[in-house]
C-alpha positions in Angstrom: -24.1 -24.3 -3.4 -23.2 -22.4 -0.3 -22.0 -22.8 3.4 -24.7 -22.3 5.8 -23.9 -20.6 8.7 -25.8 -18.4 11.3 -23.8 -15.7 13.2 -25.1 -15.2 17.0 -24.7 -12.0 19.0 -25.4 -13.8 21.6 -24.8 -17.1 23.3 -28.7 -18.8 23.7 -29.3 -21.9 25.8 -32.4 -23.9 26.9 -33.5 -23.5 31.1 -31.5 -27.1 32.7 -35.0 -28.7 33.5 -34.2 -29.9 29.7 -31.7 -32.1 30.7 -33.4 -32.8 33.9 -36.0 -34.3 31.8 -33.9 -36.1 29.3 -35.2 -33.7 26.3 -31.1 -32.3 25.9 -28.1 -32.5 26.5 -26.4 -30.8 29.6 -23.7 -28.7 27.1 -27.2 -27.6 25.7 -28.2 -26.2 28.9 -27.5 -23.1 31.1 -26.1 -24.2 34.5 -28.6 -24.6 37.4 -25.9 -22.8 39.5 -24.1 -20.2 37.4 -20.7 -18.8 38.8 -18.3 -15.7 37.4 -15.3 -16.8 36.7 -16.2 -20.4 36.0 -16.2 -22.5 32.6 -18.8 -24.0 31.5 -19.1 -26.1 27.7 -21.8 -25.3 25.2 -23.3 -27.2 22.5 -25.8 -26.2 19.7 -26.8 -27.3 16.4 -25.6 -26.1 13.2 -22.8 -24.4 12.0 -22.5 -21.0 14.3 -20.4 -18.1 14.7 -19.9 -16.1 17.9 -17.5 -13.3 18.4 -14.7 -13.8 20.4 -12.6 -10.8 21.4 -15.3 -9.4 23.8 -18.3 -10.1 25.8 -21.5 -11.6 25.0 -25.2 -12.2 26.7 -26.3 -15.5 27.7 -29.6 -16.0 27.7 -32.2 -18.7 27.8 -34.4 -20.1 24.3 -37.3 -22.1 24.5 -36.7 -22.3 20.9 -38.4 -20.4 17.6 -37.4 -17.0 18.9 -38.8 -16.8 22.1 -35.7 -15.5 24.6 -35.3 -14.2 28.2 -33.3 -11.1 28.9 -29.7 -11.5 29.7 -28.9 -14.1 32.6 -24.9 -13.9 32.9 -22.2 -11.6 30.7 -20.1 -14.4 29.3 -16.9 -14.5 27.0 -17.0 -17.2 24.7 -13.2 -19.2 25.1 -13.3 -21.6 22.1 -15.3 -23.0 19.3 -15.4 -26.4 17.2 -17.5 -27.0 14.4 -17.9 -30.7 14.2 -20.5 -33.4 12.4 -22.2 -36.6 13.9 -24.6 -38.6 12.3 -24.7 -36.0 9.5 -26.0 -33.7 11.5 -23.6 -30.4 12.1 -22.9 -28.7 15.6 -21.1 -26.4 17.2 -19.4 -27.1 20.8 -17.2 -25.1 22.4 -16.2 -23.4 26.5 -17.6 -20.7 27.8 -16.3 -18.7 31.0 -18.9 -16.5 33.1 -18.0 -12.2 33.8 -21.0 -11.7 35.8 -24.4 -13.0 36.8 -28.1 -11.0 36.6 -30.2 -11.5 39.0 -32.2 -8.8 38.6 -34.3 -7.0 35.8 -32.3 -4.2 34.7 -31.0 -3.6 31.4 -27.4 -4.8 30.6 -26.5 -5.0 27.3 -27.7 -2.5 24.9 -27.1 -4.7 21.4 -24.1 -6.0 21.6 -22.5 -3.8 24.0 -22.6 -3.8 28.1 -25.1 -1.0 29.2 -22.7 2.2 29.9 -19.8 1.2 26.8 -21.1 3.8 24.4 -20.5 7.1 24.7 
């Protein structure tokens, strides 16, 4: 017997039309007006680890893998693993570094584009 847990490199949210159509919760959805330097809370399912001594990219899932590029640098605040009806999540806060709106590259795997040397 073990502990499952998946560790995420980055911090993956569905498109807000989700909530808009009753399908999620709004924690489970990237703000339809995304700020720097605001909070925002997140909620997923399962047990998850983020790291949290750095930036990460947020980007939106549509589920089973399928991902945009990054939308916003983030830096993930807090995190609380928690159960409800048997059923594990993860919830935490979020605070925003800088938006994308654009196409170029910003993150090269973990790291913001320009960090390695």
């Amino acid at each position: 017997m073990g502990i499952k847990i998946e560790f995420n490199p980055e911090l993956a949210l569905r498109n807000i039309e989700e909530y808009k159509h009753g399908k999620r919760k709004i924690e489970e959805c990237i703000p339809e007006n995304l700020e720097a330097g605001k909070i925002y809370p997140f909620l997923k399912s399962e047990q998850r680890g983020y790291w949290l001594t750095g930036e990460v990219p947020l980007i939106e899932t549509k589920g089973n893998g399928v991902w945009s590029r990054p939308k916003a640098s983030v830096k993930i605040l807090k995190v609380c693993h928690f159960m409800e009806n048997e059923q594990i999540y993860t919830k935490g806060e979020y605070q925003v570094l800088e938006v994308f709106n654009d196409d170029k590259i910003h993150f090269e795997c973990t790291d913001r584009t320009g960090a390695r040397y």
